[in-house]
TORPA-4810 file (N, C-alpha, C, O; in nm, 3 decimals):
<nodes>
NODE_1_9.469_9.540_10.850_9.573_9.442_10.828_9.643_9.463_10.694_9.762_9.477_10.668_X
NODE_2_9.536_9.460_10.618_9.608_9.539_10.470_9.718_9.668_10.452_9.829_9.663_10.399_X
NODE_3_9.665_9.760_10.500_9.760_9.851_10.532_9.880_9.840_10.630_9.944_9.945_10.642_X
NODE_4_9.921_9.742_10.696_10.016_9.731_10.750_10.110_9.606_10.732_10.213_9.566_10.788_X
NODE_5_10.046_9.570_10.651_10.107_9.473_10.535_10.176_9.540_10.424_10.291_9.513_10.392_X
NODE_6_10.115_9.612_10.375_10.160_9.724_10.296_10.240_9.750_10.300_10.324_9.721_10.215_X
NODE_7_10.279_9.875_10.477_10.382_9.954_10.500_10.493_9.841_10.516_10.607_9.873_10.482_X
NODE_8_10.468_9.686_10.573_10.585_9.660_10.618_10.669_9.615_10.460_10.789_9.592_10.480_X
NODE_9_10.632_9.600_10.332_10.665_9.558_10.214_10.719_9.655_10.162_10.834_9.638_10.120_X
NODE_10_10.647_9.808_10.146_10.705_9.936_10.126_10.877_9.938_10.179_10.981_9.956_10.115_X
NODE_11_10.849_9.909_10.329_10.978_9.953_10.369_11.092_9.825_10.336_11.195_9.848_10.272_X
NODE_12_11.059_9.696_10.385_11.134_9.609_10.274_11.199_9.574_10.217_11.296_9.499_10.225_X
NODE_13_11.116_9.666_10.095_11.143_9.640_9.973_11.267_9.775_9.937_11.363_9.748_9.865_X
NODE_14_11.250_9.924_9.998_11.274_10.051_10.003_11.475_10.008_10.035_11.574_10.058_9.981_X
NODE_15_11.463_9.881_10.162_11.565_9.886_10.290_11.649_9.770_10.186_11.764_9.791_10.149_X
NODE_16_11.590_9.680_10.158_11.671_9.564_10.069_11.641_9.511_9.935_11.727_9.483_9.852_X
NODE_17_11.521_9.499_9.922_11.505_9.478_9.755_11.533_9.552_9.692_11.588_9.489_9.602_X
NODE_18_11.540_9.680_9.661_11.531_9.777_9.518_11.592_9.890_9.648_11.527_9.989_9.683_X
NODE_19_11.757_9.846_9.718_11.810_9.909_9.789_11.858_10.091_9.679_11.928_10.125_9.583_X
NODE_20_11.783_10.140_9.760_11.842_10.319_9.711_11.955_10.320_9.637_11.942_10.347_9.517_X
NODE_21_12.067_10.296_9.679_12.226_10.271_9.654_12.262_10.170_9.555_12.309_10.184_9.442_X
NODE_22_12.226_10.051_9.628_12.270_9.896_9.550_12.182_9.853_9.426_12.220_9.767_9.347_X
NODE_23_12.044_9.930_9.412_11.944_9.912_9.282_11.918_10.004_9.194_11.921_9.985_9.072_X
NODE_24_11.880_10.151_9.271_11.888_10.253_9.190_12.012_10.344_9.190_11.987_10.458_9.151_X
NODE_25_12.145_10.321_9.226_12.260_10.376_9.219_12.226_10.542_9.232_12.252_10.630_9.150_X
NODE_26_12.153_10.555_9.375_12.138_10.701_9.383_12.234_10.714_9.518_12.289_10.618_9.572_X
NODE_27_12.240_10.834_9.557_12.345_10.821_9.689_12.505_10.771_9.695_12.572_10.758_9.798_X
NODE_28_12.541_10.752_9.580_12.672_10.671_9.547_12.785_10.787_9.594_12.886_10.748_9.653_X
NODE_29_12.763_10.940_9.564_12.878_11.008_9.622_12.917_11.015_9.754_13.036_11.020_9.787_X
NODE_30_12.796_11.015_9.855_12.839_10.988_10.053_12.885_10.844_10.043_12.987_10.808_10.103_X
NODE_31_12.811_10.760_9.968_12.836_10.626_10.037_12.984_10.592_9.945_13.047_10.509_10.011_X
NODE_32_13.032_10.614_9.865_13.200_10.643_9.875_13.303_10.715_9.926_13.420_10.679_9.922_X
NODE_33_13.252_10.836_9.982_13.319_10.901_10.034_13.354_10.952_10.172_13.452_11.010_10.216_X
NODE_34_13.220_10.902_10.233_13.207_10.824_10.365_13.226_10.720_10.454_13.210_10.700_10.574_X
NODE_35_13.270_10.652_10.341_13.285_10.513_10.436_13.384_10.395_10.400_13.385_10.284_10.348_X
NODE_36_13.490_10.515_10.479_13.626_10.482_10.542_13.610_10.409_10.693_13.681_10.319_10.737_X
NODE_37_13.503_10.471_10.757_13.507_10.406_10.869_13.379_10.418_10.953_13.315_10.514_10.995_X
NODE_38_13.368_10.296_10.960_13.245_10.255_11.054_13.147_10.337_11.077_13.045_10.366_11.013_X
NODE_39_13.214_10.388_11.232_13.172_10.483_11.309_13.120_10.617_11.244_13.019_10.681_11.274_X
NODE_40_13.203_10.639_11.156_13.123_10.768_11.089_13.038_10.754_10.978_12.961_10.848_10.957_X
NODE_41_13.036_10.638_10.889_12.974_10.600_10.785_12.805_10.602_10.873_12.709_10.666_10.830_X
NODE_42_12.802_10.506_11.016_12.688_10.524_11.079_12.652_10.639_11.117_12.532_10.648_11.140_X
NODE_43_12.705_10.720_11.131_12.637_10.866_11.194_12.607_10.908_11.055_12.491_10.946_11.036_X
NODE_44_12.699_10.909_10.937_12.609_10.960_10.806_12.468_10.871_10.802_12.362_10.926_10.830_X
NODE_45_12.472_10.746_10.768_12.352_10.684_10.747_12.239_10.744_10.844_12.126_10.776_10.807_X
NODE_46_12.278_10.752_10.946_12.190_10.836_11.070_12.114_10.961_11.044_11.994_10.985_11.059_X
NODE_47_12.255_11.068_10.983_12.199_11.149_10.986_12.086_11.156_10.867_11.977_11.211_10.883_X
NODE_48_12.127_11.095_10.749_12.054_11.065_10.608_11.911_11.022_10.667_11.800_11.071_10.644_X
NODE_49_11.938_10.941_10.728_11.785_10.873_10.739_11.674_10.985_10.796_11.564_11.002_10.744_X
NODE_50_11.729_11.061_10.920_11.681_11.159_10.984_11.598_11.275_10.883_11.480_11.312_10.886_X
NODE_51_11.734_11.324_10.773_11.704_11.429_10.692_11.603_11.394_10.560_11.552_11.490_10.501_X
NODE_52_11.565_11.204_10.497_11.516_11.171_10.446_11.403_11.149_10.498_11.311_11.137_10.417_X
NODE_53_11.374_11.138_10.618_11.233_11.150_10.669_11.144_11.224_10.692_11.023_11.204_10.688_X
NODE_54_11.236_11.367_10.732_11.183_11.464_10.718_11.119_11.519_10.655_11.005_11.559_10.679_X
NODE_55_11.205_11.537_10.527_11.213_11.553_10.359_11.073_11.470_10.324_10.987_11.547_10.282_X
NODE_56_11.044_11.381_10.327_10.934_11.280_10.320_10.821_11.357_10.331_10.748_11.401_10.242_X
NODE_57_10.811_11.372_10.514_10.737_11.416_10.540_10.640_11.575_10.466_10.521_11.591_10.438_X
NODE_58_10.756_11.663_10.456_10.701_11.792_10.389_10.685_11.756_10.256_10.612_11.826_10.186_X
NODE_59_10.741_11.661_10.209_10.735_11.711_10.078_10.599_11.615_9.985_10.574_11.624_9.865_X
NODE_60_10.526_11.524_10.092_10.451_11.490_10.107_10.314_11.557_10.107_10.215_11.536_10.036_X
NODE_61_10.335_11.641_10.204_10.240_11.743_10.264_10.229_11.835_10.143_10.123_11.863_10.088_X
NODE_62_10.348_11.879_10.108_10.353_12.047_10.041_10.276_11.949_9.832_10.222_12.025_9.751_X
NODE_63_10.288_11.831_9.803_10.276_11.765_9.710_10.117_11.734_9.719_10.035_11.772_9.636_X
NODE_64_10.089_11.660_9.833_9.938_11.649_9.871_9.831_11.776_9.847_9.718_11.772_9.800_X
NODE_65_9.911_11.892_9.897_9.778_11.989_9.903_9.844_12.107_9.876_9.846_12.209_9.945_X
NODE_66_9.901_12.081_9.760_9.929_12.234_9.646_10.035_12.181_9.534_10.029_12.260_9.440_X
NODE_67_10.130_12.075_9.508_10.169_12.040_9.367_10.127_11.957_9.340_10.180_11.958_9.229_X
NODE_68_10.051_11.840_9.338_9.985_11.760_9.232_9.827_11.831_9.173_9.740_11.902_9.224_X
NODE_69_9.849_11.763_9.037_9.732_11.809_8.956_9.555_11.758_9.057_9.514_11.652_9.104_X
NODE_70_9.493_11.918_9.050_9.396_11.918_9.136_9.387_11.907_9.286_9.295_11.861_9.354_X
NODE_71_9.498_11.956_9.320_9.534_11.970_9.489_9.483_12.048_9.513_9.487_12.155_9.453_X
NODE_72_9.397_12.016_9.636_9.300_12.158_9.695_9.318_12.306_9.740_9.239_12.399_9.723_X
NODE_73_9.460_12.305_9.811_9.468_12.454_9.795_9.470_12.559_9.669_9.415_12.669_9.660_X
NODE_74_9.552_12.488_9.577_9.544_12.554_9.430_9.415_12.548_9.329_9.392_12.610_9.225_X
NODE_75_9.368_12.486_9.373_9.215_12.474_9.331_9.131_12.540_9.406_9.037_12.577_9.335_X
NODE_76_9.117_12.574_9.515_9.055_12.678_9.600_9.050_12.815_9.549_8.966_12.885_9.493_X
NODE_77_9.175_12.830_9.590_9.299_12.937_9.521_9.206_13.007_9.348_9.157_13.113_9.310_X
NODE_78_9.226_12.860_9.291_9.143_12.917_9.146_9.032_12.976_9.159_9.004_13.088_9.117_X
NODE_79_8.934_12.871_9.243_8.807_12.884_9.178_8.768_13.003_9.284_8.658_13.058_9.270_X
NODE_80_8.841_13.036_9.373_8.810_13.214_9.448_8.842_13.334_9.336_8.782_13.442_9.330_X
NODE_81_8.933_13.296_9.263_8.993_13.391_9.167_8.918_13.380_9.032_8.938_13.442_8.928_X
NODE_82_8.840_13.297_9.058_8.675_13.303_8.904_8.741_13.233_8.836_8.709_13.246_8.718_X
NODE_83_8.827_13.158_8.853_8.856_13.109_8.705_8.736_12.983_8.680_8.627_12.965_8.734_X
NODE_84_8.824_12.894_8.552_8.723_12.780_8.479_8.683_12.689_8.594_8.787_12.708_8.656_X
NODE_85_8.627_12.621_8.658_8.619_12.574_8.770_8.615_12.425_8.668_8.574_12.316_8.707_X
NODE_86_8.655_12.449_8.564_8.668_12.258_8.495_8.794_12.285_8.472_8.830_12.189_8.404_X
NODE_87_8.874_12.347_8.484_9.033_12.363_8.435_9.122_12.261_8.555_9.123_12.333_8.655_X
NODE_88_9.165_12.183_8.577_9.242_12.154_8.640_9.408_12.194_8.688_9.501_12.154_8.619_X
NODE_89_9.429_12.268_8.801_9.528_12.331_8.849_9.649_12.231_8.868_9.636_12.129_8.936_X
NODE_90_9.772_12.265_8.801_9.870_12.136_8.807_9.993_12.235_8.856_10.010_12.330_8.780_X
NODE_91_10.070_12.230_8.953_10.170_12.307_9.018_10.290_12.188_8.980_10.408_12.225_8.982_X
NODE_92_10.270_12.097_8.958_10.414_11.998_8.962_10.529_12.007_8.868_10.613_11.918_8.858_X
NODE_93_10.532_12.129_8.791_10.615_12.187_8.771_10.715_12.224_8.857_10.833_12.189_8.848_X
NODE_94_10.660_12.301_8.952_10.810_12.337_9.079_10.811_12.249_9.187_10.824_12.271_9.307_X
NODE_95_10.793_12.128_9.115_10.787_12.032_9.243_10.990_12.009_9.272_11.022_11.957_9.379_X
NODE_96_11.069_12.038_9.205_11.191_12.003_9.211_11.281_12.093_9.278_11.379_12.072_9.350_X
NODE_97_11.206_12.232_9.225_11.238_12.361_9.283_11.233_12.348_9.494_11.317_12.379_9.579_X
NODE_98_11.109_12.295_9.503_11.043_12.300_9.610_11.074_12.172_9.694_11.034_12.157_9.810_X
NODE_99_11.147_12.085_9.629_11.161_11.942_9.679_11.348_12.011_9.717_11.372_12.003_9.838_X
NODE_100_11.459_12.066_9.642_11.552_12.101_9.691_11.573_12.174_9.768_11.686_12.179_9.817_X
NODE_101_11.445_12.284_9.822_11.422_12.400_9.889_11.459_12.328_10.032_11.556_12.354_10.104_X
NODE_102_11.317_12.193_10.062_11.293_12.142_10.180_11.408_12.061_10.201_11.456_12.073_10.314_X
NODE_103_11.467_11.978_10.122_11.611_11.908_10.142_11.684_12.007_10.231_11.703_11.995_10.352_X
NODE_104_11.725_12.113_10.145_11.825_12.206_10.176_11.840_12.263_10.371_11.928_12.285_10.453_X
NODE_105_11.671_12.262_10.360_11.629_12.326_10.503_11.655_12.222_10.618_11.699_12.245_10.731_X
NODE_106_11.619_12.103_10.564_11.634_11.999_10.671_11.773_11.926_10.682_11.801_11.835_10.761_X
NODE_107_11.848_11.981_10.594_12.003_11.948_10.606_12.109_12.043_10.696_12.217_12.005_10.741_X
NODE_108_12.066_12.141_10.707_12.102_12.319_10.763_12.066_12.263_10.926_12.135_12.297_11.022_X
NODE_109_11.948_12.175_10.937_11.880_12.153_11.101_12.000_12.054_11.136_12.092_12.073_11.215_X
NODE_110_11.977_11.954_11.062_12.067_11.849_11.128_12.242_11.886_11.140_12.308_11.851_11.238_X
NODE_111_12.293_11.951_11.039_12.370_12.018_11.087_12.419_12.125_11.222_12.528_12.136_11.278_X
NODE_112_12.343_12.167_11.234_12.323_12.251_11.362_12.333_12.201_11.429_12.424_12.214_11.511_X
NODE_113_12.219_12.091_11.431_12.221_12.022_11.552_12.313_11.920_11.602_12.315_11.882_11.719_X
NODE_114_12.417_11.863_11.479_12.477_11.787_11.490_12.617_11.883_11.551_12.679_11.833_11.644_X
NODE_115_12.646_11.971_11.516_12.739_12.060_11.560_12.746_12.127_11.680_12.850_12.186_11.709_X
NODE_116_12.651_12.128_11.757_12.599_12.146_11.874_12.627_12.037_11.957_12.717_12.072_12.034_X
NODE_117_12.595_11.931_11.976_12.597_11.832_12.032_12.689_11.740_12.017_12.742_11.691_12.117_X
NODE_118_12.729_11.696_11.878_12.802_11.622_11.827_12.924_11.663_11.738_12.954_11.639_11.621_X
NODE_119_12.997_11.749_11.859_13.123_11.808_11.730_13.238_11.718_11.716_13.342_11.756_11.661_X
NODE_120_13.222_11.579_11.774_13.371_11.543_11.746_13.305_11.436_11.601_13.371_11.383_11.511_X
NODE_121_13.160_11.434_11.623_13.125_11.336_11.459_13.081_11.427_11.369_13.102_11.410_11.248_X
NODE_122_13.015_11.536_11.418_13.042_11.706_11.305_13.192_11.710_11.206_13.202_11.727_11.084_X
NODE_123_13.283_11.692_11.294_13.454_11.709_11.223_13.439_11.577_11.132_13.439_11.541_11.015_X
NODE_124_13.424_11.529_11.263_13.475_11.355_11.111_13.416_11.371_10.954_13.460_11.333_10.846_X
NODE_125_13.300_11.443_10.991_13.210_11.420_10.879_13.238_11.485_10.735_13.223_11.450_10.618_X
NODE_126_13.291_11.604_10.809_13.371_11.729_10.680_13.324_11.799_10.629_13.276_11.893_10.692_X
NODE_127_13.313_11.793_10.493_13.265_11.842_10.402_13.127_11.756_10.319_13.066_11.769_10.212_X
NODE_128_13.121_11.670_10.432_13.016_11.581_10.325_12.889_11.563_10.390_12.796_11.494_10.349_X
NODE_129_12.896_11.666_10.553_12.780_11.650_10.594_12.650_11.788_10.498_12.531_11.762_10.479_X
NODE_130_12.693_11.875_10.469_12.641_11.976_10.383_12.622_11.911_10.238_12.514_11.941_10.185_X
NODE_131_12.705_11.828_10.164_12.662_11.740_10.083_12.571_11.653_10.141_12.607_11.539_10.112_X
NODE_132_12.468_11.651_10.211_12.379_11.588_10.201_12.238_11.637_10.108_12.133_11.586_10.070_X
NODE_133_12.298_11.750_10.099_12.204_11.844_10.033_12.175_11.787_9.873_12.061_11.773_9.829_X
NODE_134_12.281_11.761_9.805_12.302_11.756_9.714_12.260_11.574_9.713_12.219_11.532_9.604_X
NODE_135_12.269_11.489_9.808_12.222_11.375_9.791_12.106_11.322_9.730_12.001_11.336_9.792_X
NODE_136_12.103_11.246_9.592_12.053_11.236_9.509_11.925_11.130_9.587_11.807_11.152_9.560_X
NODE_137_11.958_11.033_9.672_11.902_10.948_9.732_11.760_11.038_9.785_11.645_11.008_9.753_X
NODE_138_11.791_11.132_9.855_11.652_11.200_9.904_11.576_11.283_9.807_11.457_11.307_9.826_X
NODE_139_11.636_11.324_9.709_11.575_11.349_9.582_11.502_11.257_9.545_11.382_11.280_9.553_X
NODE_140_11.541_11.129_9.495_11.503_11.061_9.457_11.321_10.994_9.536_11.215_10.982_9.474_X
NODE_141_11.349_10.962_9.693_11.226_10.946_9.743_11.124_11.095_9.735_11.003_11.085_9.759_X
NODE_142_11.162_11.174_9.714_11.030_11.297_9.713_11.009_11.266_9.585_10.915_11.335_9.546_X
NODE_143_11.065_11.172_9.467_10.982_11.179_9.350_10.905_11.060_9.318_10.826_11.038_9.227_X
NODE_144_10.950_10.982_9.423_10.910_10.840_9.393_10.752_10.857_9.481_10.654_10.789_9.452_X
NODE_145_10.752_10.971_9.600_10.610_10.997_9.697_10.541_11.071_9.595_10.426_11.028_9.597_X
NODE_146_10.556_11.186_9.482_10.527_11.231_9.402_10.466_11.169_9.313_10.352_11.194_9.275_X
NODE_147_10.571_11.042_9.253_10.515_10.982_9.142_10.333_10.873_9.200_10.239_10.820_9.140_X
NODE_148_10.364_10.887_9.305_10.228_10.788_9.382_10.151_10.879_9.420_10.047_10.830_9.463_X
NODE_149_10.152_10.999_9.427_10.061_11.089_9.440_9.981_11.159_9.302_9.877_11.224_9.309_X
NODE_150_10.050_11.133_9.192_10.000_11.154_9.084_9.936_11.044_9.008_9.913_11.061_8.888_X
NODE_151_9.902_10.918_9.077_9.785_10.847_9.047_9.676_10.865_9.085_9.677_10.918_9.196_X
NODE_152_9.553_10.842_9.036_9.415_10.935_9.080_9.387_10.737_9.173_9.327_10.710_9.277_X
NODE_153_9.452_10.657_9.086_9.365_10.511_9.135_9.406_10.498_9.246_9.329_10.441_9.323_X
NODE_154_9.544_10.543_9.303_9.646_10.445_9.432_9.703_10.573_9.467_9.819_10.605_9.444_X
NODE_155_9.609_10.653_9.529_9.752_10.779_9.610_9.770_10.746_9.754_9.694_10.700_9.839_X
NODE_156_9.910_10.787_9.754_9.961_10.746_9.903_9.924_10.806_10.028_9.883_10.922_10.020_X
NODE_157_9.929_10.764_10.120_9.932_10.837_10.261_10.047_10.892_10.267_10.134_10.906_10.181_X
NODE_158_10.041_10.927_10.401_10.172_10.986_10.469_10.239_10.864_10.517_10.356_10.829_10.500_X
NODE_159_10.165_10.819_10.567_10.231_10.676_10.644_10.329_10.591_10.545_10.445_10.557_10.569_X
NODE_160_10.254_10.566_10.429_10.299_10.490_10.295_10.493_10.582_10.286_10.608_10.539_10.296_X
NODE_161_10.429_10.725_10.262_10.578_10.776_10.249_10.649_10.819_10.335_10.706_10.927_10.318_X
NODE_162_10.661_10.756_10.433_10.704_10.762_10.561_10.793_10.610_10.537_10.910_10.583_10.510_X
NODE_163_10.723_10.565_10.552_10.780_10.385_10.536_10.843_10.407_10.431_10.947_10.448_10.482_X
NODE_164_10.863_10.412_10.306_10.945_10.478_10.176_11.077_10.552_10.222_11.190_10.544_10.173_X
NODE_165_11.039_10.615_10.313_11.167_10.741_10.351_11.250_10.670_10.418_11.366_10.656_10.381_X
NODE_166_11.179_10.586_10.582_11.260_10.548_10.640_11.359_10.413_10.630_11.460_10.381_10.694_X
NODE_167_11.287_10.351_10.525_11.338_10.223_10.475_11.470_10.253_10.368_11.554_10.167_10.343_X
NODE_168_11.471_10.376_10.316_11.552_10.409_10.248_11.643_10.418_10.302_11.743_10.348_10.288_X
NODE_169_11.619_10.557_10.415_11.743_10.570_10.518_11.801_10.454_10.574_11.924_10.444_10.581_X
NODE_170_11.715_10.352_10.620_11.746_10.236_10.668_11.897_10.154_10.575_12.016_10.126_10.596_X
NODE_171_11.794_10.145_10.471_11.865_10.129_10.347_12.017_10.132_10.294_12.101_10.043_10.275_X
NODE_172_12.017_10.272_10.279_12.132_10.350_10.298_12.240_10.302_10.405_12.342_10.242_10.370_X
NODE_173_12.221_10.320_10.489_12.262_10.293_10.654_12.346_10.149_10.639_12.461_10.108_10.651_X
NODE_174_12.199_10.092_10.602_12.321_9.905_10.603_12.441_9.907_10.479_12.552_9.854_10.483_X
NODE_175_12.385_9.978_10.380_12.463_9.948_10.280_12.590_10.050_10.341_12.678_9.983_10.393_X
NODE_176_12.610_10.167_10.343_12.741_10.245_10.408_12.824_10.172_10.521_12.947_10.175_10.528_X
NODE_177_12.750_10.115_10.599_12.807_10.045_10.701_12.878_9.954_10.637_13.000_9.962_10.623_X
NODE_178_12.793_9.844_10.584_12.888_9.698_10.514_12.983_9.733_10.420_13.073_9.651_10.401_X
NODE_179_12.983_9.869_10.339_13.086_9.929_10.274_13.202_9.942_10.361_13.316_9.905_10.331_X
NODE_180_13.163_10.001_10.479_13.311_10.062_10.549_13.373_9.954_10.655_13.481_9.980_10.707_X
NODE_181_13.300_9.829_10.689_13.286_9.740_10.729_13.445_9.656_10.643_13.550_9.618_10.695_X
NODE_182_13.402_9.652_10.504_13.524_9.616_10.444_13.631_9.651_10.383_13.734_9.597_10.344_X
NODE_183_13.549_9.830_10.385_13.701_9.900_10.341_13.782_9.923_10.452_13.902_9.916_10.425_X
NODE_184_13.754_9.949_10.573_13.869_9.903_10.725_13.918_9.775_10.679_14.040_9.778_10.694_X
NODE_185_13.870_9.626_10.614_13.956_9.531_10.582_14.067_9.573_10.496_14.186_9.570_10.527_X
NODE_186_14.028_9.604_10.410_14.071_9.640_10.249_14.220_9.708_10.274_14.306_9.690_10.188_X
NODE_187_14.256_9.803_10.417_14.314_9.871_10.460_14.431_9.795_10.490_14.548_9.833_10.485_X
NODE_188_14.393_9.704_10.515_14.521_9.559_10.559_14.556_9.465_10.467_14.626_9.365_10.480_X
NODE_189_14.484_9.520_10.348_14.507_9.381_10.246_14.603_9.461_10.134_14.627_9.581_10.116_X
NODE_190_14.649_9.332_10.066_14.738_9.367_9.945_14.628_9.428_9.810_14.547_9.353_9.756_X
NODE_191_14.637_9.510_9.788_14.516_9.560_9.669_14.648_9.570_9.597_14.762_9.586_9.640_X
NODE_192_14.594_9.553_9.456_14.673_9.594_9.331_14.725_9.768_9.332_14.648_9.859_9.364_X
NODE_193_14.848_9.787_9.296_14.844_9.924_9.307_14.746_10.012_9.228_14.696_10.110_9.283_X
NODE_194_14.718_9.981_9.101_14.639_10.062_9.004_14.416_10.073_9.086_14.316_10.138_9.055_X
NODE_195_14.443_9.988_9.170_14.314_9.954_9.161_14.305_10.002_9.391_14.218_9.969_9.472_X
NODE_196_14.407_10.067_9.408_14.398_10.151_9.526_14.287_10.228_9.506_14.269_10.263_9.389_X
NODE_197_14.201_10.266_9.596_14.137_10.368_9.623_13.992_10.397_9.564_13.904_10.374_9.647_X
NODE_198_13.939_10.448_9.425_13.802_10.432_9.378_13.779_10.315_9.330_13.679_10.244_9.341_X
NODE_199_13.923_10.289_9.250_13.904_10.196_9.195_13.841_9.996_9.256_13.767_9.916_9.197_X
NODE_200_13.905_9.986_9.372_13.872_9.851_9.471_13.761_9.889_9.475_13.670_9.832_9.414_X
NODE_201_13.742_10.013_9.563_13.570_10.073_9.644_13.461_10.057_9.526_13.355_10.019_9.576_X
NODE_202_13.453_10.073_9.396_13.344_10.057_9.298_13.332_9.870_9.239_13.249_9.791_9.195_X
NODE_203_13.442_9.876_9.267_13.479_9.686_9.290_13.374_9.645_9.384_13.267_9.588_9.364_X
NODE_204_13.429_9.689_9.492_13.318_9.638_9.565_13.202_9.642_9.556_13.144_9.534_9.539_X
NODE_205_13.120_9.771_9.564_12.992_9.839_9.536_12.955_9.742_9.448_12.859_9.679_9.492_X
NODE_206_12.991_9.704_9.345_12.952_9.615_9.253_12.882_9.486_9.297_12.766_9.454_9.273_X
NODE_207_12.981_9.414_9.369_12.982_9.285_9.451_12.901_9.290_9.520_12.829_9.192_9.537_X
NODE_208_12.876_9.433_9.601_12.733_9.422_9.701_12.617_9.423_9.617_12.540_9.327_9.621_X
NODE_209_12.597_9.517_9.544_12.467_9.504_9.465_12.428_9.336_9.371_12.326_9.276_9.336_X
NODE_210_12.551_9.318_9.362_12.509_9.179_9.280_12.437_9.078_9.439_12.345_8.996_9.448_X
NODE_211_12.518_9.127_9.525_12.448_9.026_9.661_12.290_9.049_9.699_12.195_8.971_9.713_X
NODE_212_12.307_9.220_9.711_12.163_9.201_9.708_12.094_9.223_9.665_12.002_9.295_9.704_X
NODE_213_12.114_9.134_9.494_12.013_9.070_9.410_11.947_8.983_9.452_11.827_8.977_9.424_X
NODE_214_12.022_8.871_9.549_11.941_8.780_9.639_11.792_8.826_9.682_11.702_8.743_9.666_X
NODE_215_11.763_8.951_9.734_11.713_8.980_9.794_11.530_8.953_9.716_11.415_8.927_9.750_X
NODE_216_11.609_8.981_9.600_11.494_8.960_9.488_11.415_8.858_9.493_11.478_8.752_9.487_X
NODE_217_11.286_8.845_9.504_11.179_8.779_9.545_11.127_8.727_9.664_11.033_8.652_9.689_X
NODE_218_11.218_8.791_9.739_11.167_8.804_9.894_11.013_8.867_9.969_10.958_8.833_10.074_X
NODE_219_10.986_8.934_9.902_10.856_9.050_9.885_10.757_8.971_9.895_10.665_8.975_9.977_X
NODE_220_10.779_8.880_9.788_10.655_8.737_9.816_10.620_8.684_9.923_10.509_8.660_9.969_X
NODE_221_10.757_8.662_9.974_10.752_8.538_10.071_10.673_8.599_10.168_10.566_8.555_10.209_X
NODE_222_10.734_8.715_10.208_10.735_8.800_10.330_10.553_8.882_10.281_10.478_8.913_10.374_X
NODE_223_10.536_8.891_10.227_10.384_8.898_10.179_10.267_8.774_10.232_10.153_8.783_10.278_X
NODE_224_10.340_8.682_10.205_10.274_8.523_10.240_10.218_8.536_10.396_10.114_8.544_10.462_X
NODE_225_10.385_8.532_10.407_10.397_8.507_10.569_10.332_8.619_10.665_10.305_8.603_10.784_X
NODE_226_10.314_8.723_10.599_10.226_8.818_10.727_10.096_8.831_10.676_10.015_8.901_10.736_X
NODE_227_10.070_8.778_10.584_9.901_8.745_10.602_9.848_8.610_10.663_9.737_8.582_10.708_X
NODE_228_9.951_8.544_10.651_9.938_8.370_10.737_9.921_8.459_10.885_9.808_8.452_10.932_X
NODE_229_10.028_8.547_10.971_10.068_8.579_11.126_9.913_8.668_11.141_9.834_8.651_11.233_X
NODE_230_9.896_8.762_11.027_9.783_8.870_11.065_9.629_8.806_11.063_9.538_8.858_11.127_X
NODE_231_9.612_8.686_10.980_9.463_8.629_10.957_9.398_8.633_11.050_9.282_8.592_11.046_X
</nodes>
């Protein structure tokens, strides 16, 4: 019950409290430059979420059992090769190297695949579906699964950064949507001339994140309430 109390707070908190975009202002270049309209802002959030889960997943795996300090393959690795068997093996040095590697790879898939199947939301997308690569947002969760894997007291599962990934994507997703949601309004309205174009759109961005500040102290409640449903 604990653990699934957990995951559902992880994600949450990942999707609306300490939103990717609206809290840690990561992801801010797709989610401006994407979302002109609806329909395609959702297939980005889509595809993001897809390529952030992925990303999760390996980089989870490849962090678990060969870049954090004392991960067993690199410690194997040592102590076959004679070394100090009290030295502790720390690879998390190329954890960034290796975290853009797997981005990169799982952005190349969904592309493909999206181009294959989906070429009339392939076009819409442009130039910004390959900028996903460069999306700071999925960076950001392989360091945040990282940074919980480099506690010896509280290391994560997979599951844990799974719920992290997908709540992000989730995340992401609502916030691009409700962006393009009102920049299709915005399209019909009188805007100031000087304040056309980045200028309204970071206007806004603003306005959303101050909204969901609301969101702030929700974690509690919703903590309360599923140990009251799970008892």
């Amino acid at each position: 019950m604990e653990t699934l109390t957990g995951l559902v707070l992880i994600f949450i908190s990942a999707a609306l409290i300490n939103n990717f975009v609206l809290h840690y202002f990561v992801g801010v270049c797709p989610f401006l430059g994407v979302s002109r309209k609806i329909g395609t802002a959702f297939g980005m959030g889509c595809a993001v979420t897809f390529v952030i889960s992925i990303a999760a997943l390996l980089s989870w795996t490849l962090t678990y059992f060969i870049l954090r300090p004392g991960a067993p393959l690199p410690s194997w690795v040592w102590a076959v090769a004679g070394g100090n068997p009290a030295t502790t093996v720390d690879l998390s040095v190329l954890s960034y190297i290796v975290y853009i590697f797997v981005i990169a790879s799982s952005v190349q898939f969904v592309e493909m695949y999206v181009r294959k199947f989906f070429p009339a939301l392939y076009k819409s997308f442009g130039v910004y579906l390959p900028l996903i690569t460069t999306n700071c947002a999925i960076l950001f969760a392989c360091l945040e699964i990282m940074k919980h894997l480099q506690d010896p007291m509280r290391l994560w599962g997979l599951h844990e950064a799974l719920a992290l990934a997908i709540g992000g994507g989730v995340g992401f997703t609502i916030a691009i949507s409700l962006m393009a949601g009102i920049r299709e309004d915005m399209d019909i309205c009188d805007v100031p001339k000087p304040l056309k174009g980045a200028g309204i759109a970071l206007i806004v961005a603003g306005i959303m994140a101050m909204a969901f500040m609301g969101f702030t102290g929700v974690q509690n409640g919703v903590e309360t309430a599923l140990s009251s449903l799970l008892r």
